[in-house]
C-alpha positions as CSV (number, residue, x, y, z in Angstrom):
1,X,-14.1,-30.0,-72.1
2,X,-12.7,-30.0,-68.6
3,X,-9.9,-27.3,-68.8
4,X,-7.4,-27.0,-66.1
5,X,-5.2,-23.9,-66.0
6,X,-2.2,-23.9,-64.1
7,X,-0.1,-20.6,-63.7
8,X,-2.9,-17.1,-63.2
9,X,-0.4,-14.6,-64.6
10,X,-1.9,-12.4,-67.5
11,X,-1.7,-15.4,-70.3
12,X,-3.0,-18.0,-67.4
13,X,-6.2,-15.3,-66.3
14,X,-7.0,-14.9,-70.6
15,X,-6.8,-18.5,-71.4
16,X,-9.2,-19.7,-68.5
17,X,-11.5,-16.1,-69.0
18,X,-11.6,-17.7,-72.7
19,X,-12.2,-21.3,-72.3
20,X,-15.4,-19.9,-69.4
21,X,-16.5,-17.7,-72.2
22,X,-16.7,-20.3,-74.8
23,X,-18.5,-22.5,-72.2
24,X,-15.7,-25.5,-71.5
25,X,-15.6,-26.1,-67.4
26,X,-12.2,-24.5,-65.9
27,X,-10.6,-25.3,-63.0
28,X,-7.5,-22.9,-62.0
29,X,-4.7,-23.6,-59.4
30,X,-1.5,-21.4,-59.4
31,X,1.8,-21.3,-57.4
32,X,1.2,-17.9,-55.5
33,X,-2.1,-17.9,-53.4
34,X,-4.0,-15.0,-54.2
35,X,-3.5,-15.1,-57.8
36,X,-6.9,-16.6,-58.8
37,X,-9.5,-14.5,-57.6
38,X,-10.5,-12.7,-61.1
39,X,-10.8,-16.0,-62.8
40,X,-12.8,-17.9,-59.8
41,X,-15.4,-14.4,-60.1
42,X,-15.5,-15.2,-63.4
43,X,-16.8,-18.7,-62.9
44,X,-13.9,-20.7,-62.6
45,X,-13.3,-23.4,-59.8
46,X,-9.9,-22.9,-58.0
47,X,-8.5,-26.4,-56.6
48,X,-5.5,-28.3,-55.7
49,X,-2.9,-29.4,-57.9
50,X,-3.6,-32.7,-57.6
51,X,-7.4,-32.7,-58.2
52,X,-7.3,-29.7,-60.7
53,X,-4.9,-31.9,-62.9
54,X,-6.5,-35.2,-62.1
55,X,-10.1,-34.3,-63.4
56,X,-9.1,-32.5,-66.2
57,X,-9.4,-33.6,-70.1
58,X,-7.0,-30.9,-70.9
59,X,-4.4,-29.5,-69.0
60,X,-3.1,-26.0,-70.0
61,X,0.5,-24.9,-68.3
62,X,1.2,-21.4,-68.3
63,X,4.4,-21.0,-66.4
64,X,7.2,-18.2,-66.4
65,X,10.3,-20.0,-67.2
66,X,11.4,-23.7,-67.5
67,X,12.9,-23.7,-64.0
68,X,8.7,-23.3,-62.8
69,X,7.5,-26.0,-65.4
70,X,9.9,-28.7,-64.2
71,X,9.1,-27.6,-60.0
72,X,5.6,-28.0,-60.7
73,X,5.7,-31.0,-63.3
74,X,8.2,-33.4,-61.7
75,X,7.9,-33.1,-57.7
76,X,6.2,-35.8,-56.0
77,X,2.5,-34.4,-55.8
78,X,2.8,-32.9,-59.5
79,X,1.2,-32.5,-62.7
80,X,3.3,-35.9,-64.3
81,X,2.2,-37.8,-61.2
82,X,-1.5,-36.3,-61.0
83,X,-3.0,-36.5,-64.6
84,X,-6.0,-38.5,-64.9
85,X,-5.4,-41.5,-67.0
86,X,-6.2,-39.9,-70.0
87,X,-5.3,-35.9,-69.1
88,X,-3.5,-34.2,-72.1
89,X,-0.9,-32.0,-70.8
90,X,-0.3,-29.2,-72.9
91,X,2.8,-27.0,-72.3
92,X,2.0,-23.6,-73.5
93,X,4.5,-22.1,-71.7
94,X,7.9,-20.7,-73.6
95,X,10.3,-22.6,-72.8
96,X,13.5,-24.4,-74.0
97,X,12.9,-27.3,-76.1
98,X,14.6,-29.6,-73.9
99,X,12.4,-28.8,-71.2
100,X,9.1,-30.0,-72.8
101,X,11.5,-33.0,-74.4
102,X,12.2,-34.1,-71.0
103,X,8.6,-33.7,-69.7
104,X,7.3,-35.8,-72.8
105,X,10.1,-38.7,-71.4
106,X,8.9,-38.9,-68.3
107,X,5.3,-38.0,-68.5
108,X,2.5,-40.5,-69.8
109,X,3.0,-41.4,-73.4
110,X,2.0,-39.2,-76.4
111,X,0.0,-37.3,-73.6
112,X,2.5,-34.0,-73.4
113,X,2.7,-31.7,-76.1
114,X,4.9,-28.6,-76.7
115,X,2.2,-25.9,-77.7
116,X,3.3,-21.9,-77.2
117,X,1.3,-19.7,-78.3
118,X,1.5,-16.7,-80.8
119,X,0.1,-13.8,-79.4
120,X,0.0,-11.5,-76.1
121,X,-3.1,-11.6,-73.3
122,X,-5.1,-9.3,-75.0
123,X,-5.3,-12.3,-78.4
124,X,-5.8,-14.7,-75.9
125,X,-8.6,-13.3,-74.2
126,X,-10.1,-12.2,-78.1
127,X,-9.2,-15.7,-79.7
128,X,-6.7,-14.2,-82.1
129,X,-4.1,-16.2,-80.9
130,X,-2.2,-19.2,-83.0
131,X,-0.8,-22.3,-81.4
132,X,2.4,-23.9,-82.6
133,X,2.2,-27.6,-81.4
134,X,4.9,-30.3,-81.5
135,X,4.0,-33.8,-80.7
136,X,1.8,-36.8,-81.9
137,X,-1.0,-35.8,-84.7
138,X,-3.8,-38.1,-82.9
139,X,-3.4,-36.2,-79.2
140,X,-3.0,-33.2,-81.6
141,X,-6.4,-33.6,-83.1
142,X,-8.0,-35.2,-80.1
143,X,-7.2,-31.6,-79.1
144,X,-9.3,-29.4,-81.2
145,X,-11.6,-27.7,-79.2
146,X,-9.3,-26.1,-77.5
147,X,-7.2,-24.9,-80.7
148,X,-10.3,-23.1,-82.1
149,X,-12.3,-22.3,-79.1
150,X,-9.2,-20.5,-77.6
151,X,-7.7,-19.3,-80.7
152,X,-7.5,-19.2,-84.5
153,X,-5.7,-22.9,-84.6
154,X,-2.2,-24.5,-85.0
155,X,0.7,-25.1,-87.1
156,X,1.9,-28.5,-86.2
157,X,5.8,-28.1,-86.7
158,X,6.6,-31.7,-85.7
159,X,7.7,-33.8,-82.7
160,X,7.8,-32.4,-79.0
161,X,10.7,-30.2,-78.8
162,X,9.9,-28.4,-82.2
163,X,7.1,-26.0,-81.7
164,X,9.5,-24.4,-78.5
165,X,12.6,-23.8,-81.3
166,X,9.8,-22.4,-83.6
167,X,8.2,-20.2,-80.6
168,X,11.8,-19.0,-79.9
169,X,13.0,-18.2,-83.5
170,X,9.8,-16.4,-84.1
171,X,10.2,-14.4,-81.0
172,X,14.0,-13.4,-81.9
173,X,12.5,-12.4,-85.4
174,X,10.1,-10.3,-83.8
């Protein structure tokens, strides 16, 4: 698959080292310049926004906090107004569930799923990580190379919104 991975912080750098590793094409773009060197060595192609979305079969969002989804998401030259016409956006990014509600709303429909992930760099990077995935079962499943090739699977918990309230319960229990 054609993986785009937008944020290179430590989750960002695993998740496109993984999908290289387990031979899907990655493209990497991040807010910061600078940020993408190790995963461009690595064999990744660093691009625009615009084209790195736009290209892409999968787009995987690894973002600090809800206040850099929505920035990079809804402004004009964004990832709702860049996906290809048939780019999944996958939000694995923790965030509140009304954040990835409101970018299923206005994004392209049944293509934006809530998906955090279980597990810290160092799962990512061995494929010991679990997704937790809210949304539609059918963009779910059209999905499933990149559940197993970048971890151990999902739990679907349910419409978009759900997976971020399961994420963040599981993370107080921890």
């Amino acid at each position: 698959m054609r993986v785009a991975v937008i944020g290179m912080g430590s989750m960002g750098r695993a998740f496109a080292t993984r999908a290289l590793d387990r031979g899907h094409q990655v493209v990497v773009w991040n807010r910061s310049p600078g940020r993408a060197a190790t995963a461009v060595a690595e064999g990744a192609v660093e691009a625009p926004l615009e084209s790195a979305v736009g290209d892409a079969d999968v787009v995987l969002l690894v973002l600090a906090d809800d206040e850099a989804v929505l920035d990079v998401c809804e402004r004009d030259d964004g990832i709702l107004a860049s996906l290809g016409s048939s780019t999944v956006l996958l939000n694995v990014s923790t965030v509140s569930p009304d954040t990835v509600r409101r970018l299923a709303a206005v994004g392209p429909a049944d293509r934006v799923l809530d998906a955090p992930v279980m597990g810290a760099p160092e799962n990512v990077a061995a494929g010991q990580c679990r997704f937790l995935v809210g949304g539609p079962l059918p963009t779910i499943r059209s999905c499933d190379p990149i559940w197993t090739d970048l971890g151990i699977g999902y739990t679907h918990c349910g419409p978009v919104g759900m997976a971020s309230i399961m994420k963040l319960i599981s993370n107080l229990l921890l």
